[in-house]
FINU-95899 format. One record per residue: residue number from 1; y, x, z of N, C-alpha, C in turn. Coordinates in steps of 0.02 Angstrom, whole numbers. Layout:
# residues N
> NUM  Y  X  Z  Y  X  Z  Y  X  Z
...
//
This chain:
# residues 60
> 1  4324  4516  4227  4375  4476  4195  4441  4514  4200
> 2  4459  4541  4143  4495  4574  4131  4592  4548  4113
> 3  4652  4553  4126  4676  4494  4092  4745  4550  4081
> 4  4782  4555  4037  4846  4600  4018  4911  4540  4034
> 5  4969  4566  4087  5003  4526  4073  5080  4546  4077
> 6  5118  4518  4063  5180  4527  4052  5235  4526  4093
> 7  5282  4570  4129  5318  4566  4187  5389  4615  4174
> 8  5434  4586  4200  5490  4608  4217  5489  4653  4271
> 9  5499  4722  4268  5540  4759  4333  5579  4736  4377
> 10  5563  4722  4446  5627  4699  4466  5668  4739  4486
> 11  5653  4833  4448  5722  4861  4478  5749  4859  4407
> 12  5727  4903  4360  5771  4894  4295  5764  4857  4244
> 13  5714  4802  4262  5712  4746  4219  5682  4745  4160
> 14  5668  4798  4127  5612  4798  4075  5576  4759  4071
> 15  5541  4757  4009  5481  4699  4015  5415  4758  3995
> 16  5364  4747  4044  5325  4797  4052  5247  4743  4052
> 17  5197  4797  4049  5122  4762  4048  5098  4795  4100
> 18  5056  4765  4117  5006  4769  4186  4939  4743  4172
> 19  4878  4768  4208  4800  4760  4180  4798  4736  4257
> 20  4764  4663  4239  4732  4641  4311  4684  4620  4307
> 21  4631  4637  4368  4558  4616  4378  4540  4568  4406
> 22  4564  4506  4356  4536  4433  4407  4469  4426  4454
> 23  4428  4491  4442  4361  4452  4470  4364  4485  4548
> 24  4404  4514  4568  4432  4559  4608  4431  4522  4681
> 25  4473  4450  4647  4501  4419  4695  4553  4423  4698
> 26  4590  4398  4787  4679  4410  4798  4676  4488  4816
> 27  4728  4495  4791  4734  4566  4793  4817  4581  4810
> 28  4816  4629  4830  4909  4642  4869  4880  4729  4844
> 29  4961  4734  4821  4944  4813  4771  5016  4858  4753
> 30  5032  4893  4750  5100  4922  4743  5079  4979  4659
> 31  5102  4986  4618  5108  5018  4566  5172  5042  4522
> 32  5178  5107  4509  5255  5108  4490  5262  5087  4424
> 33  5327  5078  4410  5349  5056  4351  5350  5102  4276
> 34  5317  5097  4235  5304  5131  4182  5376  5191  4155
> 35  5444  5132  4155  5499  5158  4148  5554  5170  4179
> 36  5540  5181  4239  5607  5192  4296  5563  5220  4367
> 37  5510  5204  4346  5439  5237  4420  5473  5230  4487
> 38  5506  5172  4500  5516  5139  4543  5450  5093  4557
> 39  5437  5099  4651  5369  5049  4650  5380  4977  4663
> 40  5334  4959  4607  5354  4864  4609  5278  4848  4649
> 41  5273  4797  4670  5222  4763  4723  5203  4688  4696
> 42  5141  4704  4689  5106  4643  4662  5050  4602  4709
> 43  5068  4559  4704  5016  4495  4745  4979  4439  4689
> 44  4909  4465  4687  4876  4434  4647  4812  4345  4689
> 45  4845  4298  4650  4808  4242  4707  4760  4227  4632
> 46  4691  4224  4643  4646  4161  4631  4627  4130  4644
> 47  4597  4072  4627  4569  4026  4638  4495  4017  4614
> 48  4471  4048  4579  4407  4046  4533  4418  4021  4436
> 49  4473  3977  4448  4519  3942  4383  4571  3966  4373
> 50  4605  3981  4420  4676  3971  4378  4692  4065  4432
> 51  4753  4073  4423  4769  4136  4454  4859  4125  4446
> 52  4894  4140  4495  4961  4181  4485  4983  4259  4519
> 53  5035  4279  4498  5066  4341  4494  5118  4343  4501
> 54  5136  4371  4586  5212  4384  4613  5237  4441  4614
> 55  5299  4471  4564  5305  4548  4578  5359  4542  4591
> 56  5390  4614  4660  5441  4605  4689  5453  4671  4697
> 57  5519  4682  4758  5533  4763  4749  5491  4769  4805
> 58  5479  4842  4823  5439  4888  4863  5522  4838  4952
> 59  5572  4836  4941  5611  4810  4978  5618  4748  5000
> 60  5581  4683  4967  5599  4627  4997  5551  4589  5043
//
């Protein structure tokens, strides 16, 4: 389960895409930013239904 989604940089704010693997599970992950390659940090929660997506700086 494948899912494309849509996110703001939180260093330069772009709006950027990201590929996440719901079937994965929770997942905690660091990846740089397409346009400033600053690393943003992602925390992926499922549930089996539903899923959210917290991205923050490599700093907070």
């Amino acid at each position: 389960m494948l899912e494309v989604q849509g996110y703001d940089c939180p260093y330069c704010g772009e709006s950027v895409e990201t590929l996440l693997d719901l079937s994965a599970g929770d997942q905690s992950y660091v990846e740089d930013c397409p346009v400033c390659c600053r690393p943003v940090c992602f925390e992926l929660r499922t549930d089996g239904r539903s899923w959210t997506l917290r991205v923050g700086r490599e700093d907070d």
